[in-house]
N, C-alpha and C positions, 0 to 999 in steps of 0.2 A: 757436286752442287751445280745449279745451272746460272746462267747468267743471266744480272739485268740487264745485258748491253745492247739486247735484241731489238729493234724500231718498232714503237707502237705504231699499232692501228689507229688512224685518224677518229680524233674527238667529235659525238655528235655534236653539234650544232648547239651553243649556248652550254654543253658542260661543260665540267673543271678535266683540266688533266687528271690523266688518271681515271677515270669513270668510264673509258668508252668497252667497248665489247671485244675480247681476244678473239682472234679467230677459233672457230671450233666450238664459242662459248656459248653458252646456253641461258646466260642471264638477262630475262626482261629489259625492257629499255627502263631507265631510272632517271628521274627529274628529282634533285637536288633541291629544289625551290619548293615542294610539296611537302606538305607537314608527314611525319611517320606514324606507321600506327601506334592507336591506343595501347592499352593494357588490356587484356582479355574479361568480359564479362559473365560472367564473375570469373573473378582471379581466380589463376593458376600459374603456375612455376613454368619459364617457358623449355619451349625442346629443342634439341640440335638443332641450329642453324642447317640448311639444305646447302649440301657439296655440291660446288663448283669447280669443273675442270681446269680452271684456270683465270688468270682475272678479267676483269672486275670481280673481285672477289665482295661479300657482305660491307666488310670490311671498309673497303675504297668509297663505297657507295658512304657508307654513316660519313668517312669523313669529308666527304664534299657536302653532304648535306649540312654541317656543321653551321657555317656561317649564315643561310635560312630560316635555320633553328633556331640562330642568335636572336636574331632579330623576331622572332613569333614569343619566345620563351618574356625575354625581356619588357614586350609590350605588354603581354599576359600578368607577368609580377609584379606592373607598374600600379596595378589596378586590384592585383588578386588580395582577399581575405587572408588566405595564410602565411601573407610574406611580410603584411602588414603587423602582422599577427605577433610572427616572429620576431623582427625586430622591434616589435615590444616587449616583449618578454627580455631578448637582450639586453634590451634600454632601465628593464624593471631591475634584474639579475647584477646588473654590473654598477646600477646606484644603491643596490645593498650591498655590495662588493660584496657578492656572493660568485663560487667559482662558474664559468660557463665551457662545459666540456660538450668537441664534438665528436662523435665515432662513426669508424664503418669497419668494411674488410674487403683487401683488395685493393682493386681502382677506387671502391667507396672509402677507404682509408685514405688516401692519397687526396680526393676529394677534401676530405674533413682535413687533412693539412691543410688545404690550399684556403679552404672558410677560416678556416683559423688564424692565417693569415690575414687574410681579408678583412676579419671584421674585428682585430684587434686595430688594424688599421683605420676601417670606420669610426672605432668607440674614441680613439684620439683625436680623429679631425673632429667630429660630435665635441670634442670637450667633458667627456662619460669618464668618471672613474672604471679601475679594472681590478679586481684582486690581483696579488701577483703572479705572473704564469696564465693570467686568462684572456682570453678562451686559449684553450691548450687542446689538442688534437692526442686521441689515447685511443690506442689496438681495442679493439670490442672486444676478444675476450677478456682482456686485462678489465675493461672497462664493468663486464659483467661479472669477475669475480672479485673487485674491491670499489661495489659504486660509491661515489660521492655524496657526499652527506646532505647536501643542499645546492640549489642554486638551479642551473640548467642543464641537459640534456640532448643535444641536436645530433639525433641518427644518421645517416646518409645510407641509403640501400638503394640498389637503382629499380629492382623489384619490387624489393619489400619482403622479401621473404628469408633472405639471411641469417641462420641461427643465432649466430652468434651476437649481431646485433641487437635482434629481438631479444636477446636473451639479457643485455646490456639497456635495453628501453626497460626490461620488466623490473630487473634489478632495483633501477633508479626510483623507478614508479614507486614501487613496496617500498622506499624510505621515504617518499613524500617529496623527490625531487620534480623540478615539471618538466616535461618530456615532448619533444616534437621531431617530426621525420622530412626530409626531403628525399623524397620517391615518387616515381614517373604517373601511382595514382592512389584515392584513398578507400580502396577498394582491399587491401594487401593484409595478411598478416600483422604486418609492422607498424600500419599505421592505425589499425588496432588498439595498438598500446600507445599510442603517443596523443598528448591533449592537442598539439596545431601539429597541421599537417601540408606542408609547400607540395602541390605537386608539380610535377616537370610535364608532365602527359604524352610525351612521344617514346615509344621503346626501340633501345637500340636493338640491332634486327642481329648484331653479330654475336657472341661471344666473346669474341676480343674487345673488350669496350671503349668504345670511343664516344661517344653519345654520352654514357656512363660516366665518365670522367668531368667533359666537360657542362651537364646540366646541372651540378650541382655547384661548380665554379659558379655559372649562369646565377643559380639561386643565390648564391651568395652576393655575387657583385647587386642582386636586387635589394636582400634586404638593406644592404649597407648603404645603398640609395635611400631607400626607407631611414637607418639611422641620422645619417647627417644631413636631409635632404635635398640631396642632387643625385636625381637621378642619371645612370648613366648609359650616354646617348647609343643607342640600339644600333645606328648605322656604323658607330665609329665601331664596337664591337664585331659587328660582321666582317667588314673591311676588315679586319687584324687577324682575326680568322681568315678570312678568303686569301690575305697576303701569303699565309702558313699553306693554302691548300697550293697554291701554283709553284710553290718549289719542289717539283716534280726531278727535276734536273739533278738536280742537287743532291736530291735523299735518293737518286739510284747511285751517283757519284760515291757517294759514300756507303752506300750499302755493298757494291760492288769491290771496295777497301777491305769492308770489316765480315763478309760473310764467310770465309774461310779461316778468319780469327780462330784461337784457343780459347781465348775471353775476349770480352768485352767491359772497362770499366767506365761507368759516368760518373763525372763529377760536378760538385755546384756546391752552389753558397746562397744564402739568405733565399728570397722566395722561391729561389731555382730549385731549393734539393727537393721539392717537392714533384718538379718534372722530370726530375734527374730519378729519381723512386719508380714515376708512372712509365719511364721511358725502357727500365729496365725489365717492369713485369709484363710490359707491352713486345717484349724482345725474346722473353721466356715463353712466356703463349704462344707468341704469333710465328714465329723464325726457330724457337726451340735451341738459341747459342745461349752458353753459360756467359750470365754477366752481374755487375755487380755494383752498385753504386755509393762513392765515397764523397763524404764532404771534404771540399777543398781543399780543406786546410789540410784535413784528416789522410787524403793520399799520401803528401810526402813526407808521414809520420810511419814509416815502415813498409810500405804497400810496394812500393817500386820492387825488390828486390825479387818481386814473382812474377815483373814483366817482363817482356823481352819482345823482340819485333812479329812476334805471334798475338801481340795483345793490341788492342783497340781500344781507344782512348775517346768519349766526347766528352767535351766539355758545352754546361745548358751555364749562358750568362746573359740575360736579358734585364734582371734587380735594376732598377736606375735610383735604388737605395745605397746610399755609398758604396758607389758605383767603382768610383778613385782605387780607393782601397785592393775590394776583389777583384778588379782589374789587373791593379799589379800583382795579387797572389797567384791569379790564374796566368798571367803571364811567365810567372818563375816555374809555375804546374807542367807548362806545354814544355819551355826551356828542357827542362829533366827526362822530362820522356823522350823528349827530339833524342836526347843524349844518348837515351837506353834505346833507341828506335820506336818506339812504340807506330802504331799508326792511328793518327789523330787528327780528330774532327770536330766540331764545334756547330753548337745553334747558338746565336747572337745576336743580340740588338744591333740598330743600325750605329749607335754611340758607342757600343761594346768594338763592336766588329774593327771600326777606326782606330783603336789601339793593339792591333794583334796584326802581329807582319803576316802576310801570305802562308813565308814557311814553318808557322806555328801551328798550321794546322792542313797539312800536306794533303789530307786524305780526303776535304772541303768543307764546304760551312755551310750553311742555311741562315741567313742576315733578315731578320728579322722586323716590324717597323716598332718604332719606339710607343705609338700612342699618346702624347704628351694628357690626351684630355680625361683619361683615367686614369684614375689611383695606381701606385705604383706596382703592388701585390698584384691588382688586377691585368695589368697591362704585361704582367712578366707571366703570369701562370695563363693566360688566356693567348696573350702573344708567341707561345712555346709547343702551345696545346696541338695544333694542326702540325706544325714541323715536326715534330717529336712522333707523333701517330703514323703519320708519309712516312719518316726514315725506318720505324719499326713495319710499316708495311712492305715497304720497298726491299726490307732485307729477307723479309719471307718470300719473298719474290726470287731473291737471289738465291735463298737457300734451296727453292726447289718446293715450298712449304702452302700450306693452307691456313690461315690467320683462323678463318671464323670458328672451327669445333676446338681451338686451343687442344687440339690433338686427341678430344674424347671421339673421333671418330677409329680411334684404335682402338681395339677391345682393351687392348693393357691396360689403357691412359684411365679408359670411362669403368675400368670396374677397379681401379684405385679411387679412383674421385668417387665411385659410390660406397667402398669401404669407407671413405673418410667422412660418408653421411652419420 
């Protein structure tokens, strides 16, 4: 496997670390600050991303564009027809305490946790009743072979073309459920079948998604402005994001720890396991290490016993939801592994970060900024979003690996994933 430890090539001029051009490389100059393209007219499914010798990989590029995004996505939803839309329908759904489920598959699943989050957190600052368990976030195909009887439906597909999603929109439809999509445009398959439709409008250009991940975060943190109204403020989102993209440092520090790993497990608690999910399949695609993510509590119910100092340990704690608490669980988490060796690393708040001694997490950390002026779900699944994306890219980097075809540029890989069509 090669190493990250080799000195980058100096940064153009006004990028973020990380973006600039490897030697030998063949990748266009890229501006960060420019919106990304549309969605193809008339839709279609897109194709391999174009191999890169080496990076700036796709990859790097989405996630500097990240925090740009923030700020265009945000100001768009502040005003758009379908977000307005949307959180009426939630407003409508959760005062007839009827249930509100959201789905995807993939990153788009991982999404639909993190809105589900979000905007159970909305309905309570609003003062909105909730059925109990709502909105609840459920696997599309589960979701398409036992849809819900009544209430709402919020797809997440970053295309739109998703089977199993669609197949979970159509379900609900044919009971009478009301149905809507957040995808990049309402051009799709998916949005087809859904009565409101949020779109995102920038497509991520990689495979590996990162863009994917976090515009539907984006959407959500919009409607939920829309629910309780305050809307939330576009710069301070950027900034949290751009904080995530300069730890550069840090996620090769620790990619250079964990890429000779046997495994890799992440662990997290309350809004975390949601990044602690995306951080995993982001490590599977992009780096190709076996890893695995357990809730916090849930590691040291049995799991240790198949560790041992070949294993790789992060810990995602950003929640400033009783904060106290998984604080001290995830303090006794590292404790145990320090024991067995494990090599352990950590993304964390900057209030997290101050209760965890240095050597709790030997192998480094990425410290995080708190956000105090968004909601708490928001501040932790948005504040995690860019660190988490650098460290699964940085470790592809170490492994020797290409992020953006998530390996369908191997004949094996792309005629498995087309059997699995």
């Amino acid at each position: 496997m090669s190493s990250s430890s080799s000195p980058e090539p100096a940064a153009r001029p006004g990028a973020p670390a990380g973006t600039e051009a490897a030697p030998g490389s063949i990748a266009p100059a890229f501006d960060p600050e420019q919106p990304l393209p549309e969605a193809p007219d008339p839709w279609r499914p897109s194709h391999q991303p174009p191999l890169r010798p080496g990076p700036p990989y796709l990859m790097t590029e989405m996630i500097a564009a990240e925090p740009a995004l923030a700020r265009r996505l945000l100001a768009r939803l502040a005003g758009a027809a379908g977000a307005s839309r949307l959180a009426a329908a939630v407003r409508e759904t959760a005062a007839a305490n009827e249930p509100i489920v959201i789905t995807g598959c993939g990153t788009s699943e991982h999404g639909a946790l993190g809105m589900a989050d979000i905007l159970r957190n909305a309905l309570r600052a609003a003062g909105l009743p909730t059925a109990p368990g709502s909105p609840i976030a459920v696997q599309a195909f589960e979701a398409s072979l036992d849809p819900q009887p009544n209430g709402l439906l919020i797809g997440i597909s970053h295309e739109g073309g998703t089977g199993a999603t669609n197949a979970a929109l159509a379900a609900a439809r044919a009971r009478g459920v009301r149905t809507a999509l957040i995808t990049v445009s309402d051009r799709s398959p998916g949005a087809a079948l859904a009565e409101i439709v949020v779109t995102t409008d920038e497509m991520d250009q990689s495979w590996c998604h990162t863009i994917g991940y976090v515009s539907p975060l984006l959407a959500a943190t919009a409607v939920a402005g829309h629910l309780t109204g305050i809307a939330p403020d576009p710069a301070e989102v950027s900034n949290l994001l751009a904080s995530g993209c300069a730890a550069t440092a840090e996620a090769e520090r620790i990619a250079a720890a964990l890429a000779d790993a046997r495994t890799i497990l992440v662990i997290a608690s309350g809004a975390d396991r949601t990044a602690a999910r995306e951080l995993v399949l982001k490590i599977e695609e992009g780096a190709w290490v076996p890893n695995a993510m357990r809730d916090l509590e849930t590691f040291l119910h049995g799991h240790l016993p198949a560790t041992d100092d070949r294993t790789g340990l992060v810990l995602i704690l950003a929640d400033r939801d009783r904060r106290a608490e998984r604080l001290a669980r995830a303090r006794q988490a590292l404790v145990a592994a320090r024991v067995v060796g494990l090599r352990t690393a950590a993304i964390v708040s900057r209030g997290a970060d101050a209760g965890l001694e240095p050597e709790l997490a030997p192998a480094g950390r990425i410290v995080v900024d708190e956000a105090p002026g968004l909601a708490a779900p928001v501040a932790a699944l948005l504040g995690t979003a860019t660190p988490l994306q650098l460290l699964a890219e940085r470790l592809a980097r170490a492994c020797g690996t290409n992020p953006d075809p998530i390996r369908r540029d191997d004949p094996r890989y792309r005629e498995a994933a087309e059997a699995a069509e």
